[in-house]
C-alpha positions in Angstrom: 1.3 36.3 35.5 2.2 32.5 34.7 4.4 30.8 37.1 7.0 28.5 36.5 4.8 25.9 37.3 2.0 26.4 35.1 4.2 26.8 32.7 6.1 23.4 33.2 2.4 21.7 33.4 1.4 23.5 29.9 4.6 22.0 28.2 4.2 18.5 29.7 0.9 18.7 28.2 1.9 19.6 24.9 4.7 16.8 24.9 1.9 14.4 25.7 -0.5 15.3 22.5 2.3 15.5 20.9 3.2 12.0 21.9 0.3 10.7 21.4 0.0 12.0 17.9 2.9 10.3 16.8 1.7 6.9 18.3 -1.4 6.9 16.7 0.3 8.2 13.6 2.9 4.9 13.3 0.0 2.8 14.9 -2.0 3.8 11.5 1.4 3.7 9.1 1.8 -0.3 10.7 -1.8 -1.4 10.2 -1.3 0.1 6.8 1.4 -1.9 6.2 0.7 -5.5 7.8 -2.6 -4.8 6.0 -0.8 -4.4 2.6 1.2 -7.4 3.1 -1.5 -9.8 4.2 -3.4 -9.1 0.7 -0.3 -9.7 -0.7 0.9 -12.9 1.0 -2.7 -13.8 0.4 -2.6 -13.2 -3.1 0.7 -14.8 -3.5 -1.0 -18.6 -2.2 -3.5 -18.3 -4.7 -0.8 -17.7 -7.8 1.5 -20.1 -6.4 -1.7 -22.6 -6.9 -2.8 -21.9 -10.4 1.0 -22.5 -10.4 0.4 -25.5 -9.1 -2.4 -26.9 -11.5 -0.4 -25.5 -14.5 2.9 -27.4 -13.9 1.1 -30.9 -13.2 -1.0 -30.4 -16.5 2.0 -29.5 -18.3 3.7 -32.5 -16.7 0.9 -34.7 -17.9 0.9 -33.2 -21.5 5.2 -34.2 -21.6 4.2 -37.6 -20.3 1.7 -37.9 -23.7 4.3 -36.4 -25.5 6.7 -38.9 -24.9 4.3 -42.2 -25.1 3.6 -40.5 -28.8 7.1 -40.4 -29.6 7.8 -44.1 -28.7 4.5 -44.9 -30.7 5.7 -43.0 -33.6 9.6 -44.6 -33.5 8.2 -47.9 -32.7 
């Protein structure tokens, strides 16, 4: 026959796996995520720099533009 203690011990057990299931769980879901968004922050620097290198060629090709302009009205 199972006591009340045995009993008691049995359910602290299961609360315990079940405890530890859901920490291990979230633990997994969070490395997931921080994971996720450090290939995307680290993705995001390296378009934000061919950004970079496109806006100051573009900003060289106005500056030619415009010294052709004043050539051509001069």
């Amino acid at each position: 026959m199972v006591d009340c203690c045995e009993l008691a011990l049995h359910n602290a057990r299961l609360t315990l796996y079940i405890a530890l299931g859901a920490f291990v769980v979230i633990s997994l879901l969070l490395a997931m995520f921080f994971g996720y968004n450090l290939k995307l922050s680290a993705r995001t620097a390296s378009l934000e720099k061919k950004n970079g290198k496109e806006l100051a060629k573009l900003e060289q090709v106005e500056k030619r533009l415009v010294k052709l302009e004043k050539n051509n009205h001069a």
